[in-house]
C-alpha positions in Angstrom: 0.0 0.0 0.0 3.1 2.5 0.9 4.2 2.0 -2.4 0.8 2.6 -4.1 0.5 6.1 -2.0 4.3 6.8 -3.1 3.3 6.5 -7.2 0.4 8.5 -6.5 2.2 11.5 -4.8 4.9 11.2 -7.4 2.4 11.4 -10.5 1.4 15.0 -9.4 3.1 17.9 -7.6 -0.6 18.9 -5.9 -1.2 15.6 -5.0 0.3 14.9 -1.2 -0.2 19.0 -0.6 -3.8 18.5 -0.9 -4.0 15.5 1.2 -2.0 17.4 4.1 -3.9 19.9 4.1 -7.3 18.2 4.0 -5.9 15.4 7.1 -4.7 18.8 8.9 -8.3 20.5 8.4 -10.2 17.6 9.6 -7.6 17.1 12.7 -8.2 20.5 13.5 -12.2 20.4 12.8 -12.1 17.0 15.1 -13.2 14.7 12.6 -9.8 12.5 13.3 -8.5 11.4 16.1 -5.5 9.3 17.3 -7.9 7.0 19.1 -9.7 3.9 17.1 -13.2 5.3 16.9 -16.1 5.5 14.1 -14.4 8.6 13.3 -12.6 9.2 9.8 -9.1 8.1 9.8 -6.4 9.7 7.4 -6.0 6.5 5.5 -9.8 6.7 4.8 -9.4 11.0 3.8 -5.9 10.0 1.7 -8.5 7.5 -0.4 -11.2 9.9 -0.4 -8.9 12.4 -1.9 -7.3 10.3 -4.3 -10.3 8.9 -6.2 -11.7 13.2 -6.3 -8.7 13.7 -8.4 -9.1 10.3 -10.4 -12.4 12.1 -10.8 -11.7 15.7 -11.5 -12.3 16.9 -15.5 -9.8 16.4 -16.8 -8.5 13.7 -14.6 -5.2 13.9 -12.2 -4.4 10.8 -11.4 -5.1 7.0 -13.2 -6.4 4.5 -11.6 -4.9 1.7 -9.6 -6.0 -0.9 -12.1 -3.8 1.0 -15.1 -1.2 1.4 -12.9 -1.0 -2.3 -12.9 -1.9 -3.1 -16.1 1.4 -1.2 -17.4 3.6 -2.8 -14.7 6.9 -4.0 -16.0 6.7 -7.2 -14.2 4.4 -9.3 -11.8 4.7 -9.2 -7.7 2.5 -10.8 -5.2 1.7 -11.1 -1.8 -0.5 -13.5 0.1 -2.3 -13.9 -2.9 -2.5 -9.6 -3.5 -1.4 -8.1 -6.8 0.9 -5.6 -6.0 2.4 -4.9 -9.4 2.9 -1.7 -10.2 4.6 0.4 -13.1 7.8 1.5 -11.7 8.7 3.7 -15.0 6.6 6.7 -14.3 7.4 8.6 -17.3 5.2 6.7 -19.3 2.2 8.2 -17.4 1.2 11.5 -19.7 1.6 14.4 -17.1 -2.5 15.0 -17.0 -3.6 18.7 -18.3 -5.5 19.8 -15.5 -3.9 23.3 -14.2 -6.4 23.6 -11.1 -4.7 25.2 -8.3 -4.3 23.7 -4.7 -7.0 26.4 -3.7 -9.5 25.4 -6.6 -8.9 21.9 -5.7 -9.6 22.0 -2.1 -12.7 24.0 -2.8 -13.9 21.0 -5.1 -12.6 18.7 -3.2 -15.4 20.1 -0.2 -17.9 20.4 -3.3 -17.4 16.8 -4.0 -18.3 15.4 -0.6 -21.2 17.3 -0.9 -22.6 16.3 -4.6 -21.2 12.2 -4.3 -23.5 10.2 -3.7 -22.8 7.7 -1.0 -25.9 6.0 -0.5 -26.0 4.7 -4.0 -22.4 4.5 -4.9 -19.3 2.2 -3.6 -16.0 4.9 -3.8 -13.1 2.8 -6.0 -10.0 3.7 -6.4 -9.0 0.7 -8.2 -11.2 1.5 -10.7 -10.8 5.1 -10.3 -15.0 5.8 -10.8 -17.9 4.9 -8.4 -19.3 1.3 -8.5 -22.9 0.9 -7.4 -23.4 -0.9 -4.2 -26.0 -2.9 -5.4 -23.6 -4.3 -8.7 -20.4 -5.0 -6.0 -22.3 -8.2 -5.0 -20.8 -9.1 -8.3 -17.1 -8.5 -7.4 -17.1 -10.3 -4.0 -17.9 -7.1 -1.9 -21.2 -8.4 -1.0 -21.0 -6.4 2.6 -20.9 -3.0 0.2 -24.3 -1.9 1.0 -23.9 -2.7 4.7 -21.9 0.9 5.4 -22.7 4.8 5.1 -19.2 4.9 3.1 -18.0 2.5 1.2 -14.2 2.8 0.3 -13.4 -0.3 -1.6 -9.5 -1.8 -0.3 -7.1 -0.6 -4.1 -5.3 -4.0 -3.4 -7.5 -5.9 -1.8 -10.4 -5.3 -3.8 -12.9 -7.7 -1.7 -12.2 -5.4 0.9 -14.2 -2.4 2.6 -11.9 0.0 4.1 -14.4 2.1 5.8 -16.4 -0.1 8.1 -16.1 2.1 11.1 -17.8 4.8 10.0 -20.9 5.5 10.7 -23.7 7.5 8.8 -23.7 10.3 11.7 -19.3 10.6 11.1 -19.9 10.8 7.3 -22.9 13.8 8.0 -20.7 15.4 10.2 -18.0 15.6 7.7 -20.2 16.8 4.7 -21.8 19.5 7.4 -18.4 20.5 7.4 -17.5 20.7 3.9 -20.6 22.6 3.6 -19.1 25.3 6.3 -15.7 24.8 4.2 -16.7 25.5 1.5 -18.8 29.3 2.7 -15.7 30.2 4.6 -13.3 29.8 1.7 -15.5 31.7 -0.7 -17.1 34.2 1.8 -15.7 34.4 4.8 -17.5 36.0 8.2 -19.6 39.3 7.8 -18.2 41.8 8.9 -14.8 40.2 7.6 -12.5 39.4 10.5 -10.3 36.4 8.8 -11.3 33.7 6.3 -9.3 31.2 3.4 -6.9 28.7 4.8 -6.1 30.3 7.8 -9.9 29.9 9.3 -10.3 25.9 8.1 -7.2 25.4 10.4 -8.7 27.0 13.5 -10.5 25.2 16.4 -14.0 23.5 15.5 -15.5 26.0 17.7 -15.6 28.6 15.3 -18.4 27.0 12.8 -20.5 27.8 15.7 -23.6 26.6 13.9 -22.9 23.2 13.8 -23.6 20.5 16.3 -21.1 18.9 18.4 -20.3 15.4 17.9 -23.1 12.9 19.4 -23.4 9.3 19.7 -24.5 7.2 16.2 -28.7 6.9 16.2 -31.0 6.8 12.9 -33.5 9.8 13.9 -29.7 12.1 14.4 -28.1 10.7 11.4 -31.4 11.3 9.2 -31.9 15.1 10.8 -28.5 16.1 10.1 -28.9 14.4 6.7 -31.6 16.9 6.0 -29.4 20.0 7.1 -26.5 18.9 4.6 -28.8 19.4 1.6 -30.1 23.4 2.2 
């Protein structure tokens, strides 16, 4: 998987900035935490991040499936493909020329518009898989989580099952406040950009603190994500 994450990063000079800086916002929004929980972890963000720029017009980065296909040679283990191209030059440099900022933005935009009921997130295949149609690849247990990040290697995998439909509204409520702060700010202006997404939680003062997992919370905060 390190070595996956390493191609990735190499492949594109926005690449591991963006994924700092959205680990660093959600550690300082609370959203991860150094404790096991069914919070987000920065493996889970790093994926979500990753398959955003597999999906950005024009794309960023390839998927993990053509990163294997044009591997020079064949590695496995325990029974894993982990074949990939070492030659990086043959990857076209992609012709996007969004900036860090415009990506972030979208980035927040994206967590809003994707739609995670319906749709298992693949990096492997670098688009969204319905939940329903992953019964067919062995990941029968697809439609059992809020968020659905399919395992890039191991593809029968869910690397997500922690979180729970309450963690994954909390994070879009929070894109949502991203999103207005970057573009807005506070009126009157005091400070906004950047340097507001990396101060305490406290600040997005309309949002609720974190509570424990139950269907009637998860399906009202549902309801404030969309207006």
């Amino acid at each position: 998987m390190s070595e996956l994450m390493w191609i990735l990063g190499e492949l594109d000079s926005r690449v591991q900035p963006l994924c700092f800086t959205v680990r660093h916002w959600a550690r300082c929004q609370q959203l991860t935490s150094d404790q096991p929980g069914d919070w987000i972890t920065n493996f889970q963000l790093t994926l979500l991040v990753i398959f955003y720029l597999q999906q950005a017009k024009p794309s960023i980065l390839p998927s993990t499936k053509k990163l294997q296909e044009l591997a020079e040679r064949r590695h496995t283990a325990e029974s894993t493909d982990c074949s990939f191209i070492s030659n990086l030059s043959q990857i076209p440099k992609s012709s996007n020329s969004s900036s860090l900022e415009d990506l972030l933005r979208g980035f927040f935009q994206f967590l809003l518009e994707f739609d995670f009921q319906k749709n298992m997130i693949s990096v492997f295949e670098g688009e969204p898989i319905e939940k329903t149609a992953a019964v067919n690849r062995n990941i029968a247990s697809a439609t059992a989580f809020p968020l659905a990040l399919q395992n890039p290697l191991e593809k029968q995998l869910i690397a997500s099952k922690n979180i729970t439909a309450s963690e994954l509204t909390r994070l879009q409520l929070l894109a949502k406040s991203s999103i207005k702060w970057l573009t807005h700010g506070p009126s009157p202006p005091s400070s906004w950009g950047l340097e507001h997404l990396f101060t305490s939680r406290a600040h997005f003062t309309h949002l609720p603190p974190p509570k424990p997992y139950s269907s009637a919370n998860a399906k009202q905060e549902e309801k404030s994500v969309l207006v």
